[in-house]
BAGU-707801 format. One record per residue (C-alpha): residue number from 1; y, z, x; residue in three letters. Coordinates in steps of 0.02 Angstrom, whole numbers. Layout:
N
   num       yy       zz       xx   residuo
   NUM        Y        Z        X       ALA
...
REM end
This chain:
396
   num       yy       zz       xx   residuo
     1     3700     5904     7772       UNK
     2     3826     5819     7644       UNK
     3     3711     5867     7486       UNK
     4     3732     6042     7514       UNK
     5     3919     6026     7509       UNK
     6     3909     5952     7346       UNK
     7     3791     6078     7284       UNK
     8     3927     6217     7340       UNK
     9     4064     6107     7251       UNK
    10     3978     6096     7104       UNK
    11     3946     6278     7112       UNK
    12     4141     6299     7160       UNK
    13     4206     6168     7032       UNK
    14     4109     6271     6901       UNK
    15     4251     6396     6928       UNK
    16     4391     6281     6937       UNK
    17     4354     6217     6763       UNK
    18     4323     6375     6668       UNK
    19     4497     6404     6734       UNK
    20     4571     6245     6694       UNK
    21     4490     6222     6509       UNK
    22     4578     6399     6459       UNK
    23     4747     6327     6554       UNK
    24     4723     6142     6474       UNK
    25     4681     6218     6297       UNK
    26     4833     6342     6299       UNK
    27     4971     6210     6371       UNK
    28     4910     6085     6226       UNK
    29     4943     6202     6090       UNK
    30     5086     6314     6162       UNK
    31     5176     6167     6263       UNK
    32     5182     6262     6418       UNK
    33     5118     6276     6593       UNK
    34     5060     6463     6596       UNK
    35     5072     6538     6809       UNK
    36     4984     6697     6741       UNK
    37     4831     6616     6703       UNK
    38     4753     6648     6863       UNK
    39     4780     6828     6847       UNK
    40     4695     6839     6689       UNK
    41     4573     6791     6785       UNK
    42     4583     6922     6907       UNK
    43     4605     7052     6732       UNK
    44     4442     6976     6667       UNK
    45     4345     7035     6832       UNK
    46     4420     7185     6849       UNK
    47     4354     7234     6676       UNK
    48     4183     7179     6733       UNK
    49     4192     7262     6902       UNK
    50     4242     7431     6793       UNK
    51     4105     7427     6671       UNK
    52     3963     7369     6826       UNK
    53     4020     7467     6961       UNK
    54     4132     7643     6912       UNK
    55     4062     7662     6743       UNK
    56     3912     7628     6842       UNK
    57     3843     7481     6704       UNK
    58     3723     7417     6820       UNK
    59     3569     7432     6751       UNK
    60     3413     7324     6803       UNK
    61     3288     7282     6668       UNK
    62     3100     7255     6755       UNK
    63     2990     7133     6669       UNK
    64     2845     7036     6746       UNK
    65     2890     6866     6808       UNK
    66     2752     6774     6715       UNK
    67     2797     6811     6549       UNK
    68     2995     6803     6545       UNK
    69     2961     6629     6644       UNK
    70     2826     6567     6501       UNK
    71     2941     6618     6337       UNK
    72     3119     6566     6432       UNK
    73     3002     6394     6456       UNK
    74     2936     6379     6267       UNK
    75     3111     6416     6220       UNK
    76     3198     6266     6332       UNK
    77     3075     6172     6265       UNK
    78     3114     6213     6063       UNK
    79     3269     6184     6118       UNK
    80     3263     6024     6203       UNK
    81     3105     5957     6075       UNK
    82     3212     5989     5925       UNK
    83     3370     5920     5989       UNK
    84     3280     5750     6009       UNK
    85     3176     5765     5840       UNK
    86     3331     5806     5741       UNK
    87     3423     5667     5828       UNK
    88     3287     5562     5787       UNK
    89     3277     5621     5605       UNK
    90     3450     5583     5557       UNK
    91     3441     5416     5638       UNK
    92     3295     5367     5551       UNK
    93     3361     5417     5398       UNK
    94     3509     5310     5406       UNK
    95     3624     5433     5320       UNK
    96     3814     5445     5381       UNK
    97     3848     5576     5512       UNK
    98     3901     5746     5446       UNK
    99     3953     5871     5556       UNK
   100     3828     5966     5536       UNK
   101     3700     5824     5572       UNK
   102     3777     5788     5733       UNK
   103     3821     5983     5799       UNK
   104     3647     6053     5728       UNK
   105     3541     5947     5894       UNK
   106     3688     5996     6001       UNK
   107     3656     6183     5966       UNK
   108     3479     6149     5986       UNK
   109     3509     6060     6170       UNK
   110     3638     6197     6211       UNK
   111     3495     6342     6200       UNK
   112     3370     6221     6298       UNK
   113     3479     6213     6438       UNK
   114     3522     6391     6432       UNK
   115     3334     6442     6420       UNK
   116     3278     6316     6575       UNK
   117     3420     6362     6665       UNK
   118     3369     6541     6683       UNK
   119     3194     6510     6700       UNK
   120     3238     6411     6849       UNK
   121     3246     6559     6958       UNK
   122     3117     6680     6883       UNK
   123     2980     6533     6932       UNK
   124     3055     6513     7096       UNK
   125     3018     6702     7090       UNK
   126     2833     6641     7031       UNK
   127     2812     6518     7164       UNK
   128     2842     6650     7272       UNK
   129     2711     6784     7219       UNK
   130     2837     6898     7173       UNK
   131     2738     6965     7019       UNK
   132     2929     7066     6951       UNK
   133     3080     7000     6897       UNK
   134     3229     7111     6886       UNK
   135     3372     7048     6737       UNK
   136     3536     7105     6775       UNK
   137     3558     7195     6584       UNK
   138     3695     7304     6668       UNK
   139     3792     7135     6727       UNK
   140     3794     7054     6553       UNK
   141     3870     7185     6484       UNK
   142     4010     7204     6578       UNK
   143     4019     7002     6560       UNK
   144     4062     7026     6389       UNK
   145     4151     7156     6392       UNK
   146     4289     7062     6518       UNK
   147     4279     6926     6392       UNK
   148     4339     7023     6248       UNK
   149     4438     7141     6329       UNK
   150     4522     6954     6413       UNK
   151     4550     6867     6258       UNK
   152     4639     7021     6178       UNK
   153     4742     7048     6299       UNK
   154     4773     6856     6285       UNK
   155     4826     6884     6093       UNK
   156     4927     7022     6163       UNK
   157     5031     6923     6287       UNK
   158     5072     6786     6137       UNK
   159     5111     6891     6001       UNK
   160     5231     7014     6110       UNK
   161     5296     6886     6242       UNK
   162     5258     6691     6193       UNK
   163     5289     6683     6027       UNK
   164     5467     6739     6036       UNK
   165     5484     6602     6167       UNK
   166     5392     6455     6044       UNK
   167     5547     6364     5990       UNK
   168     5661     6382     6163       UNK
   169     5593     6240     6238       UNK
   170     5434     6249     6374       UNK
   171     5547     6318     6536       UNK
   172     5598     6507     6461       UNK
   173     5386     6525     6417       UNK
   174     5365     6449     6585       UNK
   175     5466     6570     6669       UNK
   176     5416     6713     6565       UNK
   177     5236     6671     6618       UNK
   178     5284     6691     6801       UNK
   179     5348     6871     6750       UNK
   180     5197     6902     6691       UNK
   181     5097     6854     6825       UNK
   182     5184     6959     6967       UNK
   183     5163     7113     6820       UNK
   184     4981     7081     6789       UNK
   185     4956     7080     6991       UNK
   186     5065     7236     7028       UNK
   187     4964     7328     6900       UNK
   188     4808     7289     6956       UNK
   189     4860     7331     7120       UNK
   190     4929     7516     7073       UNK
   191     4758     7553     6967       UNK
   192     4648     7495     7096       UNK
   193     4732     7463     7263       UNK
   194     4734     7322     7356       UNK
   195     4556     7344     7463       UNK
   196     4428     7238     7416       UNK
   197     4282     7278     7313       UNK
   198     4141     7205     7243       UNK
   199     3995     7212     7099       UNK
   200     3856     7307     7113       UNK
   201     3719     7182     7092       UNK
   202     3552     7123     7192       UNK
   203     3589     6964     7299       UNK
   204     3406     6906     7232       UNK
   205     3283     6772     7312       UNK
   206     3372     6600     7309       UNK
   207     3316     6441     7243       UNK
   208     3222     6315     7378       UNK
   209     3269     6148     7284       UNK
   210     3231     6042     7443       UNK
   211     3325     5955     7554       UNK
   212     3338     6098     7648       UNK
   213     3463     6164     7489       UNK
   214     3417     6362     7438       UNK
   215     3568     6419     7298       UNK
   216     3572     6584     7283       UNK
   217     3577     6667     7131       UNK
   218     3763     6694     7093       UNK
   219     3777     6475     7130       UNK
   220     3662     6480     7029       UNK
   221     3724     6553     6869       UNK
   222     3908     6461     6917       UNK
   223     3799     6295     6902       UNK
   224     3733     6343     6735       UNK
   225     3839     6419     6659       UNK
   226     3969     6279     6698       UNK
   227     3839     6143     6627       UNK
   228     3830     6277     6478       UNK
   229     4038     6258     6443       UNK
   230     4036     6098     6466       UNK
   231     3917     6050     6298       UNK
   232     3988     6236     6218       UNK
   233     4138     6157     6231       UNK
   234     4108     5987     6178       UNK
   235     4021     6062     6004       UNK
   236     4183     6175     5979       UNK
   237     4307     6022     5999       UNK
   238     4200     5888     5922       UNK
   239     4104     5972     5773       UNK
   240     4187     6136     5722       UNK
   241     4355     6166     5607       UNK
   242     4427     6262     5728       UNK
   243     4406     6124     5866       UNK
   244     4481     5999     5755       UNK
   245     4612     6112     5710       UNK
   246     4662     6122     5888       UNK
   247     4640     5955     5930       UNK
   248     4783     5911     5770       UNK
   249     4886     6065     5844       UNK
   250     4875     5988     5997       UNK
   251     4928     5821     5960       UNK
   252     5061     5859     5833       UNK
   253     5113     6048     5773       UNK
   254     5228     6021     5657       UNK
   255     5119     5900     5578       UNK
   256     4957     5997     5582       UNK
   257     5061     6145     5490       UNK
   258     5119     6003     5350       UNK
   259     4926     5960     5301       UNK
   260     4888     6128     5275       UNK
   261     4821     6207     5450       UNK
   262     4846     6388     5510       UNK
   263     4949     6333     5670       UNK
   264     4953     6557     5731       UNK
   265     4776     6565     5689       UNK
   266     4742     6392     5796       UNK
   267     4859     6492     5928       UNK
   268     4757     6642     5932       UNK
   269     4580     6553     5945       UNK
   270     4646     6462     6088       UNK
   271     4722     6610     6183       UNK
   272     4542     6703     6166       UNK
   273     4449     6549     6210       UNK
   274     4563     6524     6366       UNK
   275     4583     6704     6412       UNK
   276     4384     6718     6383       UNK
   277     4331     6561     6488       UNK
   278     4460     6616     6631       UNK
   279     4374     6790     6615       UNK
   280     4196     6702     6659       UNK
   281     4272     6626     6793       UNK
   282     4338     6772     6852       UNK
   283     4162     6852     6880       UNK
   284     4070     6704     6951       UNK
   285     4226     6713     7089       UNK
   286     4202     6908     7120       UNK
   287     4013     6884     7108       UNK
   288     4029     6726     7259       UNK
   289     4155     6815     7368       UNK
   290     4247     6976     7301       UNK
   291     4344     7071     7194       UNK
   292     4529     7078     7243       UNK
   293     4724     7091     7153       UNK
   294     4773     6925     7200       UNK
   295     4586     6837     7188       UNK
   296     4646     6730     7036       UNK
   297     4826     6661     7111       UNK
   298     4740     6589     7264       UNK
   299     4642     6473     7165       UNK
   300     4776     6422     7061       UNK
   301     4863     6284     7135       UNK
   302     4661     6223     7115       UNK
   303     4658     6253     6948       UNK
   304     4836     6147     6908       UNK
   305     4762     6024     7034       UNK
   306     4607     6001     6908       UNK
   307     4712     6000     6782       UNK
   308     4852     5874     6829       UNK
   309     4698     5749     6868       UNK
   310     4609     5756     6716       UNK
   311     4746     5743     6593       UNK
   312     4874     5875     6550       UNK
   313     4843     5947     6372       UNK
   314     4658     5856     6393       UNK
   315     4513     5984     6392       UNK
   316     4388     5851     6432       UNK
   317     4500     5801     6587       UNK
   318     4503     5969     6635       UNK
   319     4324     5983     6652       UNK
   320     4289     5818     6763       UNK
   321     4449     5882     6863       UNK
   322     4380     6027     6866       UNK
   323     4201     5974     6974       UNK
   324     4304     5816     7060       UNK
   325     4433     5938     7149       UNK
   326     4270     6072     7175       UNK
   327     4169     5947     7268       UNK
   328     4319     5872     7359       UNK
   329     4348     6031     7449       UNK
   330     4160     6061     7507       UNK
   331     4097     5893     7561       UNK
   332     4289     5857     7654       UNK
   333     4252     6033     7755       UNK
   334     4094     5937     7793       UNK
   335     4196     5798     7870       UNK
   336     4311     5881     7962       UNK
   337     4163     5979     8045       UNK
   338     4080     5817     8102       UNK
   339     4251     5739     8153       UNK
   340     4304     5899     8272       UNK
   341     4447     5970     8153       UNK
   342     4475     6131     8106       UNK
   343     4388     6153     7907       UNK
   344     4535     6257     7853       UNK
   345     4602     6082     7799       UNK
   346     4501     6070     7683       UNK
   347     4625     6102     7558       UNK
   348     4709     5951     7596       UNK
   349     4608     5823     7526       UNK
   350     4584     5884     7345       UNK
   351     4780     5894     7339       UNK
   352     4788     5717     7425       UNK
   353     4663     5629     7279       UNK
   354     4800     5739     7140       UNK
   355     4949     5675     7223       UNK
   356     4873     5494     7233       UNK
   357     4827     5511     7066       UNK
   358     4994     5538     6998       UNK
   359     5061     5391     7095       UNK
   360     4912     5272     7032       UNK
   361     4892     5361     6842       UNK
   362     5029     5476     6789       UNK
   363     4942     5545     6639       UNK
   364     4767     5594     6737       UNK
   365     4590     5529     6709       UNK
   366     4576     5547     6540       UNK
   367     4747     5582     6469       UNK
   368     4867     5440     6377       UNK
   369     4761     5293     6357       UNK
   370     4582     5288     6398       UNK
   371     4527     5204     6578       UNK
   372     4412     5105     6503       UNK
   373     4422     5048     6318       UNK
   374     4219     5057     6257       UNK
   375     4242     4945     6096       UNK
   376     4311     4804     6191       UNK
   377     4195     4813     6329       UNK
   378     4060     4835     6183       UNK
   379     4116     4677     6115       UNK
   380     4156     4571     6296       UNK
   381     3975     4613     6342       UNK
   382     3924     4556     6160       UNK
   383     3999     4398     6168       UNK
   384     3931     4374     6355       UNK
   385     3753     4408     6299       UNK
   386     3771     4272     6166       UNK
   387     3842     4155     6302       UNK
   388     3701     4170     6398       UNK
   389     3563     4159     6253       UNK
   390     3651     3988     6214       UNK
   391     3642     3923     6376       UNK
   392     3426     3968     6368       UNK
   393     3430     3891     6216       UNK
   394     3340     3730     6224       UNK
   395     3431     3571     6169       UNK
   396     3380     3443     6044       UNK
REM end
């Protein structure tokens, strides 16, 4: 069935834009396309895999089913409830937007749809009689370990490799980059070999959501947590200093560093939030299939494809790229099934919409100009409405 595909490409696309946010972020402020991104990737779940599984960080928290469900619920909805009443607060006020005014209901909605996105299983678990629920405690803490240990080793690679490359033009970093890459991989390989290996963690009772569509629970954490980075990131970027100091880096360094911003410290803050996000991405991907050296190049070329069709340097881009590209590949293996062809084409088809994509709109989806300019259709539809009133209008 075609829905299920999509389900699975959302699920798949949730990986290919945690890994093309950290690549979009870092080529808008370092100017750069970096080929060892996917292996930082592969270093985030390594780091995870050592903490879960040989430091043997893989403890399971039991807690009855009920209870996490009914608090994880009166949380969502605190979340959600005050997101709206705030929202409808400030409007009603009338007062100008402060960022604070706008980011405080985001915050709010971002811990609603982290609370009813875990509950979601546990009362699956419910609906099931299963009076237990076991929390993966052991798993979350290797999460963030990968994450930090990622984005440090992220500051590492700038301050002892890029930097010195900053003012050579973007090829040399480039280069340097692919150097990387093949040392990051050979590494890995001599600390851990090259067999395959993967977390120790319970597969869990998967999610009926009809249709005949059960996600399991490792789709299902790559579903929310990609909705999660999605509005984490949009609060960052839109409603923090830091996201406005790397938008302005972004755009123009030389003239973010005249009015006064702290271009290395915008550097650094994007390397951890790129080597972090890549990191998460890097876990979902062991956690779906497994853990392996060269896990994070064979999704690259994905992760450049989300990226060239969104918008080079554009974050948002890179996120609609991202689940466009994801659900490309799983509904076209669909297609191929039903037509007689062989599925490992697949890959063709996500690559086809890039390359069209390039012919049709050089600068991606949502980079150079916008597609569709909202104050002039704001105003064409205004106009139109009062077109249409005058023609009801009776005549004297």
């Amino acid at each position: 069935m075609i829905h299920e595909f999509i389900v699975n490409g959302i699920a798949l696309g949730s990986i290919f834009v945690l890994g093309a946010v950290g690549l979009s972020l870092i080529y808008g402020v370092r100017n750069f396309a970096n080929f060892a991104h996917g292996d930082i990737l592969t270093l985030g779940a390594y780091l995870a895999f050592t903490v879960n599984v040989i430091f043997a960080w893989n403890w399971v928290s039991v807690a009855p089913s009920m209870a996490v469900a009914t608090v994880l619920l009166g949380i969502a909805a605190a979340g959600l409830g005050g997101a709206l009443g705030l929202r409808l607060f400030f409007r009603a006020r009338g007062a100008p937007p402060s960022p604070r005014r706008r980011g405080l209901p985001l915050l709010f909605l971002l811990v609603g749809i982290l609370a009813l996105g875990i509950s979601l299983p546990i009362l699956n678990l419910v609906r099931l009689g299963i009076s237990e629920v076991a929390l993966p405690t052991g798993l979350l803490l290797s999460g963030v370990t990968a994450i930090i240990g990622a984005g440090l080793a992220g500051v590492l690679f700038e301050h002892s490799i890029f930097r010195h490359l900053q003012y050579r033009g973007p090829v040399p970093s480039l280069i340097a980059s692919i150097g990387l890459a093949f040392i990051l991989q050979n590494v890995i390989s001599a600390i851990y070999g090259t067999d395959q290996r993967f977390f120790s963690v319970s597969s869990g009772v998967g999610l009926d959501v009809g249709a005949g569509i059960v996600l399991t629970m490792v789709k299902q954490y790559m579903i929310v947590i990609g909705i999660l980075l999605v509005v984490l990131l949009h609060v960052v970027l839109r409603y923090t200093k830091l996201g406005k100091a790397m938008r302005a880096t972004s755009d123009n360094l030389d003239l973010a560093r005249v009015t006064g911003i702290n271009v290395r410290w915008v550097i650094i803050w994007t390397w951890v939030i790129g080597a972090g996000s890549a990191a998460i991405g890097g876990i979902l991907l062991g956690l779906n299939a497994q853990v392996k050296p060269l896990m994070g190049f064979g999704i690259l070329l994905f992760i450049f494809a989300a990226v060239i069709l969104g918008g080079i340097g554009s974050a948002y881009g890179a996120l609609l790229g991202g689940f466009v590209i994801g659900i490309t590949n799983e509904v076209s293996k669909a297609l191929l099934f039903r037509a007689g062809f062989d599925t490992a084409w697949s890959p063709a088809f996500p690559f086809a919409i890039m390359v069209a994509m390039l012919l049709i709109r050089p600068e991606g989806l949502l980079g150079g100009e916008p597609l569709v300019r909202w104050g002039a259709l704001r105003a064409s539809l205004s106009r139109f409405a009062r077109r249409i009133r005058g023609l009801r209008a009776p005549s004297r």
